[in-house]
N, C-alpha and C positions, 0 to 999 in steps of 0.2 A: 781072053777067054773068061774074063771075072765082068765083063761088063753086061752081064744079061739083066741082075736085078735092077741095074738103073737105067735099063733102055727102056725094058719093059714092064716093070712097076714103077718105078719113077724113085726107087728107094736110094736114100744115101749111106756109106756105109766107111768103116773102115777096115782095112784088110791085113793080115801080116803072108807074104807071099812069097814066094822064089821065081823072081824073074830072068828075065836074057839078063839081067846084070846082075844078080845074084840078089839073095834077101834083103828082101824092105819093109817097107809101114807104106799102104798106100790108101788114100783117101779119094771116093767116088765121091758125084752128084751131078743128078740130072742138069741140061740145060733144056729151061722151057719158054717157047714161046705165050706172044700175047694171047693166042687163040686156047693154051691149056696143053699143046702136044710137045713131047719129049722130041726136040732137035738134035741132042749132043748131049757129050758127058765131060766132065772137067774132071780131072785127074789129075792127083798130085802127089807123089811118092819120096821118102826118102830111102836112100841104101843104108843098108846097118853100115859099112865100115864108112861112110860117108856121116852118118849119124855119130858114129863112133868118135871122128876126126872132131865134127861139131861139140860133141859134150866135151869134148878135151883141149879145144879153142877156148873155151868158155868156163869151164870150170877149171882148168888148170889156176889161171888168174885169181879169183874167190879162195882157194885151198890155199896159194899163199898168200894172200891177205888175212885169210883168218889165222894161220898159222903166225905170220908175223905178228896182230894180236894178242893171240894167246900167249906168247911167250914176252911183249912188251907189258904185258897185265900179270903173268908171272911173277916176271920183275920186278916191277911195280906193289906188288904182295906181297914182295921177298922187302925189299926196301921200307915197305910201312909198318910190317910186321916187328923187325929189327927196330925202328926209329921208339913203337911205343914198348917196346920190352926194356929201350934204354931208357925212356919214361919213367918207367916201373922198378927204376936200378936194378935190373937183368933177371928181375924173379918172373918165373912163370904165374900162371893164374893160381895154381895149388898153394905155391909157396906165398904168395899174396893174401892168401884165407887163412893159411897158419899163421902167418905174423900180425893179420887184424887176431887171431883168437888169441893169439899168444900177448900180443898190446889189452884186451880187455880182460885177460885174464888176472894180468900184474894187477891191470890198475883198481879190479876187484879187490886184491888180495893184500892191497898195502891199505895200512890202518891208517895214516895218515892223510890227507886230504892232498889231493895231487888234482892241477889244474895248469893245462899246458894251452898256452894260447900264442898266437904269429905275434908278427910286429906291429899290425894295426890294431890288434887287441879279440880280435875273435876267436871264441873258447873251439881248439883244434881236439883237446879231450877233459874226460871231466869226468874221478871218480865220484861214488857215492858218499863217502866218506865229509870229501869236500863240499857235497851240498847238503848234510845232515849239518854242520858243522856250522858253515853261511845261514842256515836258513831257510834254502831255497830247494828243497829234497824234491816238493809241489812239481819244481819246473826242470826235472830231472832231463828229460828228454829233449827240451825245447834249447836246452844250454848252447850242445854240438856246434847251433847255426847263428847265437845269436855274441854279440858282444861281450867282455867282462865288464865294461861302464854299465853297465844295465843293470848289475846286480849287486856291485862294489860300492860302497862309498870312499872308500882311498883304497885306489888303485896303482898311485905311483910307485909300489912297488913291483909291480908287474912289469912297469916298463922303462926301469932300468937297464942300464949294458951291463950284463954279466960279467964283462972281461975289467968293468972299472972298482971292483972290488969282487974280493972270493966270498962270498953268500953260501952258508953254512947254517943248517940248523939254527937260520933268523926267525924267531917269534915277531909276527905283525898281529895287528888289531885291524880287523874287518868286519864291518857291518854290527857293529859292538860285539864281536867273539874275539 
């Protein structure tokens, strides 16, 4: 009953209908000869619970693959989240900001010249104190990243073991201070 527009305009269409088998999606278009005249119509329908079956063939598969994803990437963010917080010796970000203000607070605040450097000798901090004192006040900023051989001319006190004598209130001579 729906195939007039394509017999006799030649129109293609798509349809949503209630047929002898109950509702579909049905797709017309003309069949035309070499000479230009409408022969036939090709017809091609799906049933909704037939459709229905279809998306659920097919998507059921994808929903748990994404699902399995999701929850392996969960994991995986639960896992890497935990690894750098134990990085971080268990402080959250907040408490990471307090103990940098609360490190550059001190080391504002002590009159003494305070210069904490690793075992290869790279200044890790470095009050003001200690570079009005050196000499090197100029390169205040530049310190953080660079060596104490740079700035020292006797260093070897720097990089002694602490554990092979107790170092107390030892007065050195550096850079003639």
């Amino acid at each position: 009953g729906d195939n007039a527009g394509v017999l006799e305009r030649g129109q293609s269409y798509i349809s949503l209908r209630e047929g002898s088998l109950g509702y579909g999606v049905r797709g017309k278009a003309p069949i035309i000869d070499f000479d230009g005249q409408i022969i036939g119509v090709i017809s091609v329908g799906y049933l909704f619970n037939r459709f229905d079956q279809w998306v659920a063939f097919y998507a059921e598969p994808l929903l748990v693959e994404l699902l399995m994803m999701l929850v392996i990437t969960a994991v995986g963010a639960w896992y890497f989240s935990n690894h750098i917080k134990q990085k971080m010796n268990g402080m959250e970000p907040s408490e990471i900001g307090l103990a940098l203000h609360l490190q550059k607070s001190i080391l504002t605040s002590v009159y003494e010249g305070v210069i904490a450097i690793d075992r290869k000798g790279k200044i890790l901090a470095v009050n003001k104190s200690a570079a009005e004192i050196l000499r090197i006040e100029s390169y205040f900023e530049q310190l953080k990243s660079s060596s104490i051989l740079e700035y020292l001319s006797n260093s070897q006190f720097f990089f002694q073991t602490p554990f092979e004598k107790n170092v107390k209130d030892e007065i050195i001579v550096l850079n003639g201070q």
